[in-house]
C-alpha positions in Angstrom: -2.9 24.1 19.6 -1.6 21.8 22.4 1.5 21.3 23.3 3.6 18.7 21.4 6.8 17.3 22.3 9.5 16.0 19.9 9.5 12.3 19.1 13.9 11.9 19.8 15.9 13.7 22.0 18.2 13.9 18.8 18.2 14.7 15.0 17.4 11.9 13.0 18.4 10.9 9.3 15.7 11.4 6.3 17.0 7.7 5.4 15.5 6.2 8.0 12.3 8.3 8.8 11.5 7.3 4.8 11.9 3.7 5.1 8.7 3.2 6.6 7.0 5.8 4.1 8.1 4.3 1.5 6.6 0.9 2.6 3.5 2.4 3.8 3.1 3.7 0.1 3.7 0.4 -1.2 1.2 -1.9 0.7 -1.5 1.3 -0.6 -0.6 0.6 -3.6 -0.6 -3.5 -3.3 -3.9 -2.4 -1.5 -5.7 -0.8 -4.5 -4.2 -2.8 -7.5 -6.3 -5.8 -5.4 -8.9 -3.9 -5.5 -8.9 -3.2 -8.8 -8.4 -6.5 -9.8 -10.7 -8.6 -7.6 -13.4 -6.5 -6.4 -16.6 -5.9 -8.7 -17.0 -2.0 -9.4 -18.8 -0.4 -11.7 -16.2 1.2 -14.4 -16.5 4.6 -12.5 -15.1 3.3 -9.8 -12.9 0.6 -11.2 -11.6 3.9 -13.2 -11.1 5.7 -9.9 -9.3 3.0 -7.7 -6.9 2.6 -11.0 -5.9 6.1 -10.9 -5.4 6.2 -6.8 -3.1 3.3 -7.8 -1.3 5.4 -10.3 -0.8 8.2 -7.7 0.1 5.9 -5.0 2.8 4.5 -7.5 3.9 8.0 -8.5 4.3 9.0 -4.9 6.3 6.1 -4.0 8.6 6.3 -6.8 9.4 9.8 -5.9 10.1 8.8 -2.0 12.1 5.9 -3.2 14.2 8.4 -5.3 14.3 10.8 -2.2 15.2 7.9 0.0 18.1 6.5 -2.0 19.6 9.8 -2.2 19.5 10.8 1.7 21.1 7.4 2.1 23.9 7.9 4.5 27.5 6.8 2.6 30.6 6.4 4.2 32.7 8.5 6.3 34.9 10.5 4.7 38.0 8.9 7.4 36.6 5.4 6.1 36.6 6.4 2.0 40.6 7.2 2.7 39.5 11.2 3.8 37.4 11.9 0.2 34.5 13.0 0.5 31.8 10.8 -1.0 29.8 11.6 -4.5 26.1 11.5 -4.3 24.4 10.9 -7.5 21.2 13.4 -8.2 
């Protein structure tokens, strides 16, 4: 396996690693509802883009849930020294 170097010299937050996942999962999903909608297919396949769509929803529902929840809140000097409640 070859050598691979880290992409930041320091750790980064799930928050914003996600953002881009999440969006990435969203225009795949865009991506195949088009299909599904404007492109002639035979119902096999117009059965089998539908359900990528379904997954590609289901995936980007659960990475929107994981996103909002790794979403940085306020520091705990700024919410008057509480710490802050994260809703799971």
């Amino acid at each position: 396996m070859p050598y691979l170097t880290k992409y930041h010299l320091r750790e980064q937050e799930a928050y914003a690693l996600l953002g881009p996942v999440r969006a990435a999962l969203r225009e795949l999903e865009r991506r195949t509802a088009n299909y599904a909608g404007r492109v002639p297919l035979e119902p096999p396949d117009a059965a089998a883009v539908l359900a990528a769509r379904r997954v590609l929803e289901d995936a980007r529902r659960e990475v929107e849930r994981i996103w909002l929840a790794s979403a940085p809140g306020p520091e705990p000097e700024a919410a008057g020294g509480a710490e802050p409640e994260v809703a799971r």
